[in-house]
N, C-alpha and C positions, 0 to 999 in steps of 0.2 A: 787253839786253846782247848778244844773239847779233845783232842788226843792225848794232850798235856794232863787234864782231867781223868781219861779214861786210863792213862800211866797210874797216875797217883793213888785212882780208886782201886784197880786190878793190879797185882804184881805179875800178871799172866798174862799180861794186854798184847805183847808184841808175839808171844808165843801163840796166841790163839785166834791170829790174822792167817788167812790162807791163800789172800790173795797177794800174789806178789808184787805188784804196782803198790800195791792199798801198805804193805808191810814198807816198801820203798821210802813210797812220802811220807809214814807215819816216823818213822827213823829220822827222814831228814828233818822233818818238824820238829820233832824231840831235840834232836842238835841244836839247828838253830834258839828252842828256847832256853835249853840249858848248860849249851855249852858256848856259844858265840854272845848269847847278851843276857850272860848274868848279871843277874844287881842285889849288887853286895849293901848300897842303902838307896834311902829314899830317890834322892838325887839321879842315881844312876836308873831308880827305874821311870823317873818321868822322862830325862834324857830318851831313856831306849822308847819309851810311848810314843815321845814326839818323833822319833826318827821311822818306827814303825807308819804311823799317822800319814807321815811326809810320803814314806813309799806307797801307802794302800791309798790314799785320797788326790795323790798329786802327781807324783811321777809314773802310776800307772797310769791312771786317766790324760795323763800328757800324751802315753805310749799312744793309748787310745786313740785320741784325735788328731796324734800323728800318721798314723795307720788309715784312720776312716775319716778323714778332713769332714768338714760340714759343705765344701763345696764337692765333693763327687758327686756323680751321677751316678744312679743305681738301675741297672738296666732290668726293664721288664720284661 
């Protein structure tokens, strides 16, 4: 959202990135908010919230504690 922000305020924002990783994901973010889940009304953007929501709060943290169970052991 704050590169969405920093688009909107600067019309120079992607031109005056120099890192090329940071230009990379700044681009792909951009995509994703405006051209994969546009919302055209209201509906469509609580839709896209909730499915945002569902991926940052659930299915990453799923990923999560599929990856690092609570039962491993962590060696010292």
């Amino acid at each position: 959202m704050q590169t969405l922000a920093a688009y909107r305020d600067d019309p120079n924002y992607l031109v005056s990135i120099t890192d090329a990783n940071l230009l990379n994901e700044s681009v792909r973010q951009l995509h994703a908010l405006l051209v994969e889940a546009p919302c055209a009304s209201f509906d469509d953007c609580i839709r896209w919230g909730a499915l945002l929501f569902r991926k940052n709060y659930y299915e990453e943290i799923l990923q999560l504690v599929h990856q690092f169970p609570v039962t491993r052991k962590v060696g010292v």
